[in-house]
Backbone as CSV, one residue per row, in Angstrom:
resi,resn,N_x,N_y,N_z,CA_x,CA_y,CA_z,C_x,C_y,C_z
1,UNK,-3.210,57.699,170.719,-4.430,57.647,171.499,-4.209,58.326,172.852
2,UNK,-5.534,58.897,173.209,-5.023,60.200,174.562,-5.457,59.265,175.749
3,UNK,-5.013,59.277,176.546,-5.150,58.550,177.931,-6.899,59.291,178.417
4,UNK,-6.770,58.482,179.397,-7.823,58.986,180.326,-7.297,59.769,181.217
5,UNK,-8.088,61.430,181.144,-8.123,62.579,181.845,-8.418,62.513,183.409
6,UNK,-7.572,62.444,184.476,-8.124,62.143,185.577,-8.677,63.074,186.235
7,UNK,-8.636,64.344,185.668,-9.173,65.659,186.193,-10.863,65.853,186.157
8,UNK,-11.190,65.336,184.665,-12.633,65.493,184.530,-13.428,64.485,186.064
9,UNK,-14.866,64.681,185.722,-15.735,63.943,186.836,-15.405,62.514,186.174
10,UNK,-15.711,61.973,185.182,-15.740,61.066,184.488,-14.391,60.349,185.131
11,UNK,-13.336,61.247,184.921,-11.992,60.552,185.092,-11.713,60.392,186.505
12,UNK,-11.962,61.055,187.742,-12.026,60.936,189.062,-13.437,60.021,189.492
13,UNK,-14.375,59.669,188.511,-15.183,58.311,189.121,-14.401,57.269,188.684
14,UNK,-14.261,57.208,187.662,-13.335,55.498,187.377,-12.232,55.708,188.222
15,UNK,-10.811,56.963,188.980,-10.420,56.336,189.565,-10.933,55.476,190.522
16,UNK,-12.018,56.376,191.491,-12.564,56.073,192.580,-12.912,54.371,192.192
17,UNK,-13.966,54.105,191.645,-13.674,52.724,191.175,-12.640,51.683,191.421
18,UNK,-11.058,51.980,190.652,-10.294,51.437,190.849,-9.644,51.400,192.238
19,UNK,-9.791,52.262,193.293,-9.303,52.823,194.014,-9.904,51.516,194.847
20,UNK,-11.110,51.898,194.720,-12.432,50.407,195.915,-11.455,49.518,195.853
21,UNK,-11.681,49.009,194.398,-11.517,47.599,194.068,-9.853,46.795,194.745
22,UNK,-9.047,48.149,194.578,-7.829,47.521,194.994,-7.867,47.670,196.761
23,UNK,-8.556,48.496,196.944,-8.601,48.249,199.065,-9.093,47.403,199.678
24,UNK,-10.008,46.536,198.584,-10.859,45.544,198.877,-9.707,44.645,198.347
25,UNK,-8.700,44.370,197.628,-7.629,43.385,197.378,-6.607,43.263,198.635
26,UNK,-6.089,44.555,199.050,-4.454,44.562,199.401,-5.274,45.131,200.967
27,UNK,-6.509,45.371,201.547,-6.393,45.587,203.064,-6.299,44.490,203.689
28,UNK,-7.154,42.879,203.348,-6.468,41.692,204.313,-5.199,41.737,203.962
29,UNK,-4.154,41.816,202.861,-2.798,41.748,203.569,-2.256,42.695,204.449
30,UNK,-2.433,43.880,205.162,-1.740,44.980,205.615,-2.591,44.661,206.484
31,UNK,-1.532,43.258,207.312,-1.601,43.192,208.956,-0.630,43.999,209.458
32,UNK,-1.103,43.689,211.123,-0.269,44.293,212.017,1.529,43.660,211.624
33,UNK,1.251,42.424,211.798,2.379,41.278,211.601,3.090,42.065,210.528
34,UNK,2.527,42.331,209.117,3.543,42.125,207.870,3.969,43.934,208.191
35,UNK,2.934,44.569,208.810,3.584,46.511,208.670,4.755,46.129,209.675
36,UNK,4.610,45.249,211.237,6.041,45.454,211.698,7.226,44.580,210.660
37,UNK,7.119,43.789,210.341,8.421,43.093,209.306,8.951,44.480,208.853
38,UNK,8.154,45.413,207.848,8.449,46.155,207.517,9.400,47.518,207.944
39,UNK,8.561,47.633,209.144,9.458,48.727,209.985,10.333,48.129,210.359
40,UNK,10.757,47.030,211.005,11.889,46.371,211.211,12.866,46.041,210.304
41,UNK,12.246,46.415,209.074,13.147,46.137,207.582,14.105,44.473,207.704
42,UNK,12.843,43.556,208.035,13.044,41.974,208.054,12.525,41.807,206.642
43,UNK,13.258,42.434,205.663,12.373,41.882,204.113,13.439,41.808,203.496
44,UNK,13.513,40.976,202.342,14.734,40.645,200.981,14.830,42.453,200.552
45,UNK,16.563,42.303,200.433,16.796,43.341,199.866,16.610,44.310,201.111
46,UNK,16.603,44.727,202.075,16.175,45.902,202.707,17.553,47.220,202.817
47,UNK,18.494,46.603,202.850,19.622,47.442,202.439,19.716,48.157,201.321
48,UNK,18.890,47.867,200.315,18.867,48.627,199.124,17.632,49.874,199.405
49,UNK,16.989,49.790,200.105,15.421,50.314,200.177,15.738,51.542,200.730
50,UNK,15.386,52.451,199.802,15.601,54.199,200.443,14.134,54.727,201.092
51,UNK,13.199,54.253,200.605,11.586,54.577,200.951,10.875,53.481,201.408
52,UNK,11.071,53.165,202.807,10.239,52.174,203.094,8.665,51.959,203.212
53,UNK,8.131,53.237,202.854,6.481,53.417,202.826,6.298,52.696,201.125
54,UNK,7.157,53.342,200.695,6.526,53.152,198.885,6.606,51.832,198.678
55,UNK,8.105,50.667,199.292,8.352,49.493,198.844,7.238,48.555,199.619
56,UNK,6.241,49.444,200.740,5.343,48.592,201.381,4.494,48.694,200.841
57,UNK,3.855,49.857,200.447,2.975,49.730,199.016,2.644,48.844,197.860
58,UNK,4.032,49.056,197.356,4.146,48.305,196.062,4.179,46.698,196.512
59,UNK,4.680,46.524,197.672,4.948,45.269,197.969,3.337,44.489,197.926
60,UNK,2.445,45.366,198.526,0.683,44.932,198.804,0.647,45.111,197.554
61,UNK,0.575,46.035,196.500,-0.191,46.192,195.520,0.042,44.492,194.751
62,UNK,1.608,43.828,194.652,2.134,43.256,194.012,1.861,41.699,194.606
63,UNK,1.540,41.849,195.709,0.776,40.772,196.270,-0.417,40.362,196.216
64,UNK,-1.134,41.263,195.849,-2.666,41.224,195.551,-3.013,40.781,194.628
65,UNK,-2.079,40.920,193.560,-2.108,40.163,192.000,-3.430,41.016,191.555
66,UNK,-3.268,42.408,191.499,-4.543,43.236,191.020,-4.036,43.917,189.867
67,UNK,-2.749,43.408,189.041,-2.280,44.395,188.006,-4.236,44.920,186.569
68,UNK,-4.569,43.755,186.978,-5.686,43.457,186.122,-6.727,44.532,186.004
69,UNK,-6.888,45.127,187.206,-7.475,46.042,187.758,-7.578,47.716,187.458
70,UNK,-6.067,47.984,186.829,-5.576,49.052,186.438,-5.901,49.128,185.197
71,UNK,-6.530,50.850,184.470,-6.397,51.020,183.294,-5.517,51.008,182.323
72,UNK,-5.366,50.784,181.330,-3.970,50.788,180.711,-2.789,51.915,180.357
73,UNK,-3.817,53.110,180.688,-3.000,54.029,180.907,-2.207,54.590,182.126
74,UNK,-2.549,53.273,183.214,-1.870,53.658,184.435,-0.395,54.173,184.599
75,UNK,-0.092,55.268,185.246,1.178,55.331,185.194,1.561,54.678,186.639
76,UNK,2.965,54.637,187.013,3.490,54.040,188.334,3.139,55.727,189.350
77,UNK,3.363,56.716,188.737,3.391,57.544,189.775,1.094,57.900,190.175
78,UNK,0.702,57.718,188.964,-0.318,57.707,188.951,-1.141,56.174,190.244
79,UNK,-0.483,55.461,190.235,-0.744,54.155,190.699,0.023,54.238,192.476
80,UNK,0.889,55.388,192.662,1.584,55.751,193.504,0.231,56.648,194.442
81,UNK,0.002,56.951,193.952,-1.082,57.911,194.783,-1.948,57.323,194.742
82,UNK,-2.767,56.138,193.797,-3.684,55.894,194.541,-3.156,55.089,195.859
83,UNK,-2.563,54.176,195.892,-2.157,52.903,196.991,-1.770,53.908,197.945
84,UNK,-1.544,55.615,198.177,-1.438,56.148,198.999,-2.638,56.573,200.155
85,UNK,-3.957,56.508,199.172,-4.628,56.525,199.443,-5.136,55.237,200.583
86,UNK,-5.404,54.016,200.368,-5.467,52.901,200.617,-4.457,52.499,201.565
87,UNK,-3.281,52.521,201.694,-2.271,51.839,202.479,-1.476,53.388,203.341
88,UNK,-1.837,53.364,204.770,-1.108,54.096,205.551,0.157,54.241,205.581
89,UNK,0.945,55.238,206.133,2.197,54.964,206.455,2.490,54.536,207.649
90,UNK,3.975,53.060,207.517,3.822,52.452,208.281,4.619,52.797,209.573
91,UNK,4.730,54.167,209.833,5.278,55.135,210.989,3.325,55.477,211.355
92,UNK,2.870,55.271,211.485,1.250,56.112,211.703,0.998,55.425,212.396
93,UNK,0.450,55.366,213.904,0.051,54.372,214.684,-1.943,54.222,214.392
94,UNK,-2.001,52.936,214.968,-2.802,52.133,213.879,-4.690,52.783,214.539
């Protein structure tokens, strides 16, 4: 079975869709408070962390409890760009 085409119109409205739905999940968490923890790398594991934008990402996406939200053909890098969209980097002043 062929995934959904994200190129067509069809396939760039349902992202957009998904895109809402998760900024409307994961923007009350991405306070001021939790982006400095972050830059300060006050989080489990931070010695392991080579990309601290992506693990702040994933960290909101994974907090939001929005896996539900995603099509099933989501990929991680696909799911990478949207939350890029949605969640700043946390070097960007606010």
């Amino acid at each position: 079975m062929r995934g959904t085409d994200y190129r067509t119109v069809d396939g760039r409205a349902q992202m957009d869709v998904v895109c809402h739905a998760l900024a409307q999940r994961i923007e009350p968490l991405d306070t001021p408070e939790v982006r400095q923890r972050y830059r300060d790398r006050d989080i489990p594991r931070a010695e392991a962390v080579r990309d601290i934008d992506r693990r702040y990402r994933f960290d909101l996406f994974y907090a939001s409890r929005s896996h539900h939200l995603l099509p099933e053909d989501m990929t991680d890098a696909r799911l990478e760009t949207l939350l890029k969209r949605i969640v700043r980097p946390l070097g960007e002043p606010a």
